[in-house]
VOGU-3710 file (C-alpha; in Angstrom, 3 decimals, decimal comma):
1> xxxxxxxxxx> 0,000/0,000/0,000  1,540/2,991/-1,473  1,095/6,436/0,994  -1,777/8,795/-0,364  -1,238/12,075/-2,246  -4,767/13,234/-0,886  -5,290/16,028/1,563  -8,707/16,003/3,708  -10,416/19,270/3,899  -10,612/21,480/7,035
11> xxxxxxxxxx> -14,398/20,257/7,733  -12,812/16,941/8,295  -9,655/17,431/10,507  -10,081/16,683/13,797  -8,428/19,212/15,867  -5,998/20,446/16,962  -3,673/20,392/14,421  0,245/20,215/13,974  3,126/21,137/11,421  5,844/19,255/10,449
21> xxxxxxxxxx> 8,627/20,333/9,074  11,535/17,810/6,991  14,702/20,099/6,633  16,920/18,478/4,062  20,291/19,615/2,633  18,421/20,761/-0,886  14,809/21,089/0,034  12,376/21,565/3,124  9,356/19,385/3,233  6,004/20,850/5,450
31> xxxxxxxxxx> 2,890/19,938/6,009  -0,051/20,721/8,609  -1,734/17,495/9,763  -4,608/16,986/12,129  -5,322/15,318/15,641  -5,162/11,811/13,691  -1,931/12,754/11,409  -4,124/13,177/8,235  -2,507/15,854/6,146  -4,064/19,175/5,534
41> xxxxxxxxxx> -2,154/20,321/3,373  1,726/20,201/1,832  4,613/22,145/0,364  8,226/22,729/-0,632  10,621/25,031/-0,914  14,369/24,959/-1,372  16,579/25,381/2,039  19,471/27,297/0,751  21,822/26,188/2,901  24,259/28,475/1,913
51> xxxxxxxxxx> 22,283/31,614/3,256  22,353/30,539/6,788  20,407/29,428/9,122  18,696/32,450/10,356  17,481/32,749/6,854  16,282/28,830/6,809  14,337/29,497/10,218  12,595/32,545/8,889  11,726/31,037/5,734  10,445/27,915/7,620
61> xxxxxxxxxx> 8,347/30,115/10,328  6,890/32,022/7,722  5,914/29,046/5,694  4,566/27,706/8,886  2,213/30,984/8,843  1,499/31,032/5,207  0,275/27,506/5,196  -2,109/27,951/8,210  -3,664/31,381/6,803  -3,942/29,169/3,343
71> xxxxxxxxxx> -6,205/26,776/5,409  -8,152/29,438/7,091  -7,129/27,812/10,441  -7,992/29,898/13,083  -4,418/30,645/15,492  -5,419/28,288/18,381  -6,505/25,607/15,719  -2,960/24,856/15,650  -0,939/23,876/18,597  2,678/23,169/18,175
81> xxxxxxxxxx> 5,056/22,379/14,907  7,526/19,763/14,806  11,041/20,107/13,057  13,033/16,810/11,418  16,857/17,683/11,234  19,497/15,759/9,858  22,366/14,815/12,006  23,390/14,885/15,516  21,539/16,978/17,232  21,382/18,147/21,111
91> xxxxxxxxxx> 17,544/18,324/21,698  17,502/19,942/24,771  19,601/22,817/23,610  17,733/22,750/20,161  20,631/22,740/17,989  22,861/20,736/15,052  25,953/19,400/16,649  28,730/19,645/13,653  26,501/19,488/10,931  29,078/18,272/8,331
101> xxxxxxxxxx> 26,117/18,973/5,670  25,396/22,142/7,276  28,196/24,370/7,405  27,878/27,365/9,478  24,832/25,899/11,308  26,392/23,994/14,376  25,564/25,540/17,475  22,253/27,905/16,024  19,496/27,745/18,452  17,723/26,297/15,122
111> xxxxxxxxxx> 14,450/25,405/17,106  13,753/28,658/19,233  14,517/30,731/16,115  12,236/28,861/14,518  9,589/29,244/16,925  10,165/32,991/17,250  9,737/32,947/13,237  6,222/31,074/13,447  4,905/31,710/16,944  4,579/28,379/17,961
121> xxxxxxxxxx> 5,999/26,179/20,227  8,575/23,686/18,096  9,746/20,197/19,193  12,996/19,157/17,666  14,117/15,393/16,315  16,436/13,731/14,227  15,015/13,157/11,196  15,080/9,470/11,105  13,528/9,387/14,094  10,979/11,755/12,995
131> xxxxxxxxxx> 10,307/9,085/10,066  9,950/5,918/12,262  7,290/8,066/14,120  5,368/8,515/10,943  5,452/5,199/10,238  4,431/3,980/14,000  1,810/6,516/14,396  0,017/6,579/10,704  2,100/4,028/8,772  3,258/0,654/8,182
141> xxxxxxxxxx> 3,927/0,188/12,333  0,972/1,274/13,445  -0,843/-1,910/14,491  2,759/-2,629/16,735  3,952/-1,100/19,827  7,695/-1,249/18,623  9,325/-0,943/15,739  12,813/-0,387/13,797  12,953/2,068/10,724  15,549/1,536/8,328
151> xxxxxxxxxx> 16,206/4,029/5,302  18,305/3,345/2,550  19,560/5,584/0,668  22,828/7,037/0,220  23,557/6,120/3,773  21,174/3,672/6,404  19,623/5,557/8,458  18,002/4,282/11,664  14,789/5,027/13,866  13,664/3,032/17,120
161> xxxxxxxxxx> 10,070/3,750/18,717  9,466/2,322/21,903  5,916/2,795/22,701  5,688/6,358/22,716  9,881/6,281/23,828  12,173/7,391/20,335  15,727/5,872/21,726  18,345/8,737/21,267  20,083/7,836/23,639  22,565/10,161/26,267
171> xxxxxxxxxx> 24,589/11,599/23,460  21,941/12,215/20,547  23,738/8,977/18,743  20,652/6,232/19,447  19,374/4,562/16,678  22,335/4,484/14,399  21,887/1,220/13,402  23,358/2,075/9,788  26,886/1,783/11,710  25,775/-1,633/13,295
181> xxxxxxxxxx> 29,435/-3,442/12,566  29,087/-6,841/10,085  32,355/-7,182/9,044  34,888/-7,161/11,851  38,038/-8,519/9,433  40,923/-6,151/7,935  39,691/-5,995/4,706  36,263/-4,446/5,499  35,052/-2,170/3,850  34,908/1,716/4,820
191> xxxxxxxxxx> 32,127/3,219/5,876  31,298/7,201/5,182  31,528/7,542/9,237  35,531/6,577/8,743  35,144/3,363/10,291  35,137/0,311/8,596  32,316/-2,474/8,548  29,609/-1,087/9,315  26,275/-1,624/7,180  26,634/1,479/5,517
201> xxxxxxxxxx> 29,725/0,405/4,032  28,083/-2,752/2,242  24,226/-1,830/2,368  23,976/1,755/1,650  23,307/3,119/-2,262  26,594/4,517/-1,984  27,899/1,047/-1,076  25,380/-1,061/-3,457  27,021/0,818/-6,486  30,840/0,870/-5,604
211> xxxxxxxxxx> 30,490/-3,029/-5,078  28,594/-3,201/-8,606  31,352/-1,211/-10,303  34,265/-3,298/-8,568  32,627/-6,440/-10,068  32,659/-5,301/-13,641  35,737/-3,945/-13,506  36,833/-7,769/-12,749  35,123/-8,426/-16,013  31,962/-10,245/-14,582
221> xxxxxxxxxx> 29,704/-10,164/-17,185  26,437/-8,360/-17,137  24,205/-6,038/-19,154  24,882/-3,204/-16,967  28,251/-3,232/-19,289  26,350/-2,223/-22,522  23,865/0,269/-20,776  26,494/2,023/-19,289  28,196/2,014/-22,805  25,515/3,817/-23,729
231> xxxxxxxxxx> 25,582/6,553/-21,111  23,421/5,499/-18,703  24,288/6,158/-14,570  25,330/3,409/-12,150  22,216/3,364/-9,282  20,262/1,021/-7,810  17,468/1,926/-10,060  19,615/1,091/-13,397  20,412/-2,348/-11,136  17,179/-3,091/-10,203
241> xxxxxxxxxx> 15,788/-2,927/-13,739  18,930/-5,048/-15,196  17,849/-7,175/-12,282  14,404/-7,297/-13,246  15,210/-8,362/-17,156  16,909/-11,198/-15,981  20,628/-10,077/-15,109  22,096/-12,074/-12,678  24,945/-9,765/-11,860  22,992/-7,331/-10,984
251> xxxxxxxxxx> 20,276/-10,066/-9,057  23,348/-11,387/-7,185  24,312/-7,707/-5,975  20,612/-6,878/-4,500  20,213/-10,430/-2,656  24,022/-9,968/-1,012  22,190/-6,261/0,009  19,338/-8,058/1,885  21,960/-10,419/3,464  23,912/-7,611/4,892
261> xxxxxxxxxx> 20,998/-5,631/5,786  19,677/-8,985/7,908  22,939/-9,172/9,795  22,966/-5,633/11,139  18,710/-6,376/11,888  20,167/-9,443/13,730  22,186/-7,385/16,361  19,331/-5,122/16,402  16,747/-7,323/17,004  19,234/-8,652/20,151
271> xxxxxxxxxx> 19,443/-5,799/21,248  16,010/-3,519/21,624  13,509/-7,124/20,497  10,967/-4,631/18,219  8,020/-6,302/16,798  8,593/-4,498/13,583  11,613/-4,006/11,223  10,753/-1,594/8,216  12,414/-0,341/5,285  11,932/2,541/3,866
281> xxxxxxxxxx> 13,950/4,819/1,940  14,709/5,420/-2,060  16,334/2,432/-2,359  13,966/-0,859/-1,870  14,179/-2,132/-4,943  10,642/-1,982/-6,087  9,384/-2,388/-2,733  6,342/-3,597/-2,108  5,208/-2,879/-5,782  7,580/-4,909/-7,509
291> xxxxxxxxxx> 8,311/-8,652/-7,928  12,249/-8,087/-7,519  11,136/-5,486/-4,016  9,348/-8,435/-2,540  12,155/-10,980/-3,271  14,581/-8,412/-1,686  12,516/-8,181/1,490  12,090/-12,422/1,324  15,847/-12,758/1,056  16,188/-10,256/4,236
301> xxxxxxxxxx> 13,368/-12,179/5,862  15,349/-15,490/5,321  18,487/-14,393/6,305  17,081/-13,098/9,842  15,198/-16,580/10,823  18,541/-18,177/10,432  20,406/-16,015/12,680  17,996/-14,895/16,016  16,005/-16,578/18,296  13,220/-18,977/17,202
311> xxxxxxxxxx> 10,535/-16,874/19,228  11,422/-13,884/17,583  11,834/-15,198/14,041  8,108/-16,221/14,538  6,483/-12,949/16,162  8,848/-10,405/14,211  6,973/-8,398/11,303  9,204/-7,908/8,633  8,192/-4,932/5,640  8,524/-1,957/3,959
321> xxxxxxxxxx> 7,605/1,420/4,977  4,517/2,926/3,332  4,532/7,189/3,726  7,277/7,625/1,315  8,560/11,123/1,120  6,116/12,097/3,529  7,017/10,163/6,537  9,507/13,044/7,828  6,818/16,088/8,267  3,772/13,751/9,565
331> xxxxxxxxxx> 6,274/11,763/12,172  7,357/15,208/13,119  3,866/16,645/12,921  3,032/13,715/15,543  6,213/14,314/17,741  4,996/17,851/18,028  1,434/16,534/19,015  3,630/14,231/21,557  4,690/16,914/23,091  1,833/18,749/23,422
341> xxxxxxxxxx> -0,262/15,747/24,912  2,411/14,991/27,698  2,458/19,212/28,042  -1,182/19,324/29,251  -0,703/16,224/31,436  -1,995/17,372/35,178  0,919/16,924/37,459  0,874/14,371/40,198  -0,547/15,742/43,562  1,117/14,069/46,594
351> x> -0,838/13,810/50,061
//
C-alpha cells in the first residue's frame, strides 16, 4: 500500500492540528496534519543552505504561517510544529551538533529561532527518528507497539520507537543502526563515518554501487556493461531494472544487500527485540510494488530466521515502509502533538 497524495479538507480534521517540518540539505518538506496525522495540506521550498540558518528558520516560520492562513485555520486551531533535522543533534539545547552537511549551522538555536519565526511552540528530532514516528503513528507500524525504521539511501539511516519512547540515547547517537558493525576482518570495507564495517559500508546506495562497479571492472559479465556504454548512470534503479530483465549480476548484488541488511537487523533485534523491522527509503528495490522489491525483502526475511532466536523469528513483522517522502513532516507533525499531549498532562498531587 503505497502512501496517499490526498489532503482532507478542514471540515474533516479533527483538531488540533500540527506542522511538520523535513529540513533536508536541498529542500524543506512541510505539512499541517490533524489530531489523527491526516494531512491538511503540503509544500516545498528549497533550504538554501548556503544563506544561513537564520534565513532557513525565517523562511520555515513564515511558511509555517502562510500555510495555516492558506487553510483558514484559526491561530489556536494549531498547537505546536515539529522540526526533522538531519544529524546529531542536542535536543535539549535545540541545535545541530557539527553538521558536516550544514556548514555554518552547528551551534544555532535552530528550534527557538524557529519558533520565534512562526509563533509556535517547536519540538525538535532527528530526522530518522521523525520518520519511524510517521510510520508507528500513521504508517506501516501502526498496528505494533515497537518498531525499527531503516532508510536506505545514500547512507542507512536508523529510527527506534518504543511505545511512545524514540531511543536517542545520552549523546543524541541512538538509533544508528546504519553503523551496526558486520564485518569485523581487515579488509572491510569503509564506511562514510571513517570506520570500517559497518552496514553502511556494504548496504547503503553509496555502497550497493561501488560493489557493482568493482565487479565489472573484474570483467563479470552483465548487461549493466552495454547500458552504461551507452551513457546510462550506475544506481540502484539502473540495477534493479537489469535485475528485473533477468541479469544475474545485478540479481546477485541486491540479494548480497538483503543479506547484509539482515545481519545488522540481527544485532538489532538482540538488542532492543521490536516487533517491527521496516524499510523505507529510495532504495527498496521496487518495494512492495515490484516482484524483484518483494524478493529483496524475502531474502532479508530469510536471512534473519537463520540467525535470532526462534521466538522472535516467529512474532517479528518484517516490511517496507509505506509514507514515502512524507514520513519526515507527519512523524514530526506527531512528535509535536507528543509533546503537546504529555504538556497538558496534570501533574501528580502528593498527600
Amino acid at each position: 500500500m503505497a502512501a496517499s497524495n490526498a489532503c482532507i479538507s478542514v471540515a474533516e480534521a479533527k483538531t488540533p492540528c500540527y506542522v511538520g517540518i523535513d529540513l533536508g540539505g536541498t529542500t524543506v518538506k512541510l505539512g499541517i496534519v490533524d489530531d489523527l496525522g491526516r494531512p491538511l495540506l503540503r509544500t516545498t521550498f528549497d533550504t538554501h543552505v548556503e544563506n544561513g540558518p537564520e534565513d532557513a528558520a525565517r523562511r520555515m516560520g513564515q511558511a509555517v504561517r502562510e500555510g495555516i492562513a492558506a487553510l483558514g485555520l484559526p491561530p489556536t486551531a494549531v498547537a505546536r510544529v515539529g522540526l526533522g533535522s538531519p544529524g546529531i543533534l542536542d535536543v535539549c539545547a535545540g541545535v545541530m551538533v557539527n553538521p558536516t552537511n550544514f556548514p555554518g549551522w552547528g551551534g544555532f538555536p535552530l528550534r527557538d529561532r524557529v519558533s520565534h519565526h512562526c509563533g509556535l511552540p517547536v519540538a525538535l528530532v532527528n530526522d530518522a527518528n521523525a520518520a519511524a514516528y510517521g510510520e508507528f503513528w500513521v504508517g506501516s507500524g501502526r498496528a505494533f507497539r515497537s518498531l525499527v525504521l531503516l532508510t536506505l539511501g545514500t547512507g542507512v539511516g536508523c529510527g527506534i520507537i518504543i511505545g511512545d519512547v524514540i531511543v536517542e540515547g545520552e549523546n543524541g547517537h541512538g538509533a544508528e543502526c546504519g553503523h551496526v558493525l558486520i564485518d569485523p576482518s581487515p579488509r572491510a570495507r569503509r564506511c562514510s563515518c571513517g570506520q570500517t564495517g559497518h552496514v553502511e559500508a556494504y548496504a547503503s546506495a553509496t555502497a550497493v554501487i561501488q560493489r557493482t562497479r568493482e565487479a565489472l571492472e573484474l570483467g563479470r559479465p552483465s548487461s549493466l556493461t552495454q547500458r552504461l556504454a551507452e551513457g546510462a548512470e550506475l544506481t540502484p534503479r539502473l540495477l534493479a531494472q537489469e535485475a528485473e530483465a533477468g541479469d544475474a549480476l545485478a540479481t546477485k548484488i541486491i540479494l548480497q544487500t538483503a543479506r547484509y541488511l539482515a545481519l545488522g537487523i540481527v544485532s538489532v533485534l538482540h538488542t532492543v527485540d521490536p516487533a517491527c523491522v521496516l524499510l523505507g527509503g529510495a532504495m527498496t528495490f521496487g518495494g512492495r510494488r515490484s516482484a524483484l522489491g518483494q524478493r529483496f525483502l524475502g531474502a532479508i526475511r530469510r536471512h534473519v530466521k537463520r540467525r535470532t532466536f526462534p521466538t522472535l523469528a516467529a512474532r517479528l513483522h518484517i516490511d517496507f515502509a509505506m509514507l514515502g517522502a512524507d514520513a519526515g513532516f507527519r512523524g514530526a507533525a506527531g512528535i509535536a502533538r507528543l509533546e503537546h499531549h504529555k504538556s497538558r498532562r496534570k501533574p501528580a498531587v502528593w498527600p
